[in-house]
Each structure stands twice: as C-alpha cells, then as structure tokens.
C-alpha positions as CSV (number, residue, x, y, z in Angstrom):
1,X,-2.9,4.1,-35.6
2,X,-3.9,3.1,-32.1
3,X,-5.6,5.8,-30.0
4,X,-4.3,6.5,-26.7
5,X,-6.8,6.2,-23.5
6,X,-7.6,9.7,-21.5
7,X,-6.6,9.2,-18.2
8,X,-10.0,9.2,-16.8
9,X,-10.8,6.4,-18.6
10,X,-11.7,3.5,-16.3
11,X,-8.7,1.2,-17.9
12,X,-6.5,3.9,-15.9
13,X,-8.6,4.0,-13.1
14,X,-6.8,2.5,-9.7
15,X,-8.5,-1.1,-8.9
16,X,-8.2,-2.8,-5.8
17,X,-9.5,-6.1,-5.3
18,X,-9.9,-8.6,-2.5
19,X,-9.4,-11.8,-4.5
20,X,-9.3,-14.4,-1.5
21,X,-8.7,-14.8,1.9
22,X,-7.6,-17.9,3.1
23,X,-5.0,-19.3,6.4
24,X,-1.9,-20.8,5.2
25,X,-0.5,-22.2,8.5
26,X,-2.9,-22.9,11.7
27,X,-1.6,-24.1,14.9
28,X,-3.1,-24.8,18.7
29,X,-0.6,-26.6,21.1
30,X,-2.6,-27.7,24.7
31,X,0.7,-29.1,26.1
32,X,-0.4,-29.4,30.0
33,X,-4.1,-30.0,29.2
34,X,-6.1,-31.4,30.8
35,X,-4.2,-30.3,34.2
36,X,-4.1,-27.0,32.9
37,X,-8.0,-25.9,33.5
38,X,-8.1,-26.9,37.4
39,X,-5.3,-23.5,37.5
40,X,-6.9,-20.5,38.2
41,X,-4.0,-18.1,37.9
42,X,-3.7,-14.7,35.8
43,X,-1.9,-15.8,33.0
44,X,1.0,-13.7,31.2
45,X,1.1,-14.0,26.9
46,X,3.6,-13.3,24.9
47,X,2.6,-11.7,21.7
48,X,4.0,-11.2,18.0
49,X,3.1,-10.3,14.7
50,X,4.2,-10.2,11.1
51,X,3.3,-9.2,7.9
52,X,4.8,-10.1,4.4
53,X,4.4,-9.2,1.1
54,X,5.0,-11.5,-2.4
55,X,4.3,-10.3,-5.4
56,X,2.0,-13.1,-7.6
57,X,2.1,-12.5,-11.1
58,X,1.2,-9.0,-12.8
59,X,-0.7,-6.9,-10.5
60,X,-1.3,-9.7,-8.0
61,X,0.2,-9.2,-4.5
62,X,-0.2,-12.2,-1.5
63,X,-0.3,-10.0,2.1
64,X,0.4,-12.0,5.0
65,X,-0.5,-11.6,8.6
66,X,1.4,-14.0,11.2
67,X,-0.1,-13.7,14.9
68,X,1.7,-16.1,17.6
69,X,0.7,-16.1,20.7
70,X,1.9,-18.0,24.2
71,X,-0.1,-17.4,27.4
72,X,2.0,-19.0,30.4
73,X,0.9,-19.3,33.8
74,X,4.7,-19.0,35.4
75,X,6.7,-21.5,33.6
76,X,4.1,-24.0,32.3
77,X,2.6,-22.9,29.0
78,X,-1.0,-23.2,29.0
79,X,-1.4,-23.1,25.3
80,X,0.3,-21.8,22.1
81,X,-1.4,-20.8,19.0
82,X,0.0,-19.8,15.7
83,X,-2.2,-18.2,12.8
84,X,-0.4,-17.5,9.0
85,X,-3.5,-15.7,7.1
86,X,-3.4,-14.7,3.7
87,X,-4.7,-12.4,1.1
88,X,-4.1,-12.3,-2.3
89,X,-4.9,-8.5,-3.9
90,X,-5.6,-7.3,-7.1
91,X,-3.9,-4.0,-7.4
92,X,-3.9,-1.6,-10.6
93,X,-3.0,1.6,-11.8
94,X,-2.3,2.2,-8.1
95,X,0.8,5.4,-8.3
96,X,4.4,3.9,-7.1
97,X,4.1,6.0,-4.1
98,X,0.8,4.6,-2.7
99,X,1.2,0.9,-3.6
100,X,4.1,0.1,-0.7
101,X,1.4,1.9,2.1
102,X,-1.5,-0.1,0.8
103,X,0.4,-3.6,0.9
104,X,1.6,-2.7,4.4
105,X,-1.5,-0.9,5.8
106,X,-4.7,-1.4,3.7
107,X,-4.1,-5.0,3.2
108,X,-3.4,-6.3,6.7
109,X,-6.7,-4.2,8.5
110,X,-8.2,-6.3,5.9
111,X,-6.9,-9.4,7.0
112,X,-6.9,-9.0,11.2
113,X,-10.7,-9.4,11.6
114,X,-10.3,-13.0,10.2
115,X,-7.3,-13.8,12.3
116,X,-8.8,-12.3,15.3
117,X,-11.8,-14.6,14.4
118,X,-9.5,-18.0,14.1
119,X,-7.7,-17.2,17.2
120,X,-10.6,-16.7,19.4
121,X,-12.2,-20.1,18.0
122,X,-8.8,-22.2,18.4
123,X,-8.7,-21.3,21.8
124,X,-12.2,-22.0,22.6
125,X,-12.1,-25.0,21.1
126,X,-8.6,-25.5,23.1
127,X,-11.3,-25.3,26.3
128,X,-9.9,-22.3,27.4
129,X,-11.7,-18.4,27.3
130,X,-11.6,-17.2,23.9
131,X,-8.8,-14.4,23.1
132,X,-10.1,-11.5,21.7
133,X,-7.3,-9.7,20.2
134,X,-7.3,-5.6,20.4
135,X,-7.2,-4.2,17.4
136,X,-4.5,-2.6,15.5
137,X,-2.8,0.2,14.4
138,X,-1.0,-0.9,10.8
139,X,-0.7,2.8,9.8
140,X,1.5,3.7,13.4
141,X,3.2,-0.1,12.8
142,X,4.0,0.9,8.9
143,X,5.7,4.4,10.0
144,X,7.4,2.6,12.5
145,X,9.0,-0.1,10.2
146,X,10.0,2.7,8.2
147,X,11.4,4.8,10.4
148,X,13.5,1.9,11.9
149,X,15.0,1.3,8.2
150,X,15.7,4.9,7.0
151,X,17.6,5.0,10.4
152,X,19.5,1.2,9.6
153,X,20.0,3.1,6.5
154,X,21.4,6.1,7.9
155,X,24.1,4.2,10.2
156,X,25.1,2.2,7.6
157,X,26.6,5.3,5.5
C-alpha cells in the first residue's frame, strides 16, 4: 500500500524555475547607412511587441518576447531591429488558476531586461545612440488581452 504525500510536502510544493534564457531570432537592418548619421533630425519609431507561450514537454513551458522596432526620420528608415527572446520555465504544482498569469506576466518581466539589453547593443553597434526601452507593464498588458477576448467572446454569442 503506497502512502499518500501531505500537501505540505515539498513534492506538492509550487516550483518555478528559470531553465534558460536564450534569443531565437536577432535582426538589425542599417538600410541608408552610412548617409544616415550626417541627419540630425528627431526621429519617429514605430514600436511592437509579442509574447507567446508553447508548452515543452511535462511541466516545461517556452515564453517568448518579440520586440520590433522602426525608427524613421520622415520616409527613410534609419534602422530596423527585431529581437525573438526566449525562456523555457519549469513550472509545478502551480494551481490552474495562477499558471495562465504567470506564463503571461511573471515570465515575460523576466525576459524584457535581456531584450532591452540586446536592443540597446544592436543599435549601438548599428553606430547609432543606444535605445533604452521603458519598461513594462505585463500585468496592465495581460488584463488587457483578456479583456479584449472575453469581449470577442461576448460578440460572438
């Protein structure tokens, strides 16, 4: 007869692991260099970001955090740059309810230091000032994701 674990036993405990960080897709485009860095105009950028989520194997999730970014001066582009950076999580014993916030909140504030990081060091190496991204509300962009379903949801029926 097999004897059943108390739920404070630490094989019930919730785990959360950081197994690796790594970038999946990296790109810096310089189309109009080196014309580009005689301009001394104020610049407009276009900004966008995604997350993703694939489950990997038993309680291994992959979080990823897209950033593009085009800064234009007018028309011309002065440079594009395009960062996919992954995690992959260990996640355990986590209740149902909490494991859909932590794979679209927890897990990307983990991740946006090292993007910020690899942006500001492509563009620098581009020749151009680094871009220090703000930082980032993934709690207010969760809600809002949600929010934006439950009401796709609600004009479908």
């Amino acid at each position: 007869m097999t004897e059943q674990q108390p739920a404070s036993s630490p094989a019930a405990q919730p785990m959360f692991n950081v197994e690796r960080l790594y970038i999946k897709d990296l790109s810096f485009e310089n189309p109009n260099a080196p014309e580009v860095y005689a301009r001394s105009s104020d610049p407009t950028v276009e900004f966008n970001l995604g997350t993703g989520v694939k489950p990997k194997g038993a309680d291994h999730y992959e979080v990823t955090l897209q950033v593009n970014a085009r800064v234009k001066d007018g028309e011309d582009v002065l440079f594009l740059v395009d960062v996919t950076y992954a995690g992959l999580f260990l996640i355990k014993n986590l209740p149902p309810e909490h494991l859909e916030p932590t794979l679209g909140i927890e897990c990307p504030h983990i991740i946006f230091p090292y993007v910020r990081r690899v942006i500001s060091d492509m563009v620098t190496e581009g020749g151009f000032k680094p871009m220090v991204l703000d930082p980032i509300n993934f709690a207010a962009l969760y809600h809002q994701s949600k929010a934006r379903e439950a009401q796709a949801a609600n004009s479908r029926n």
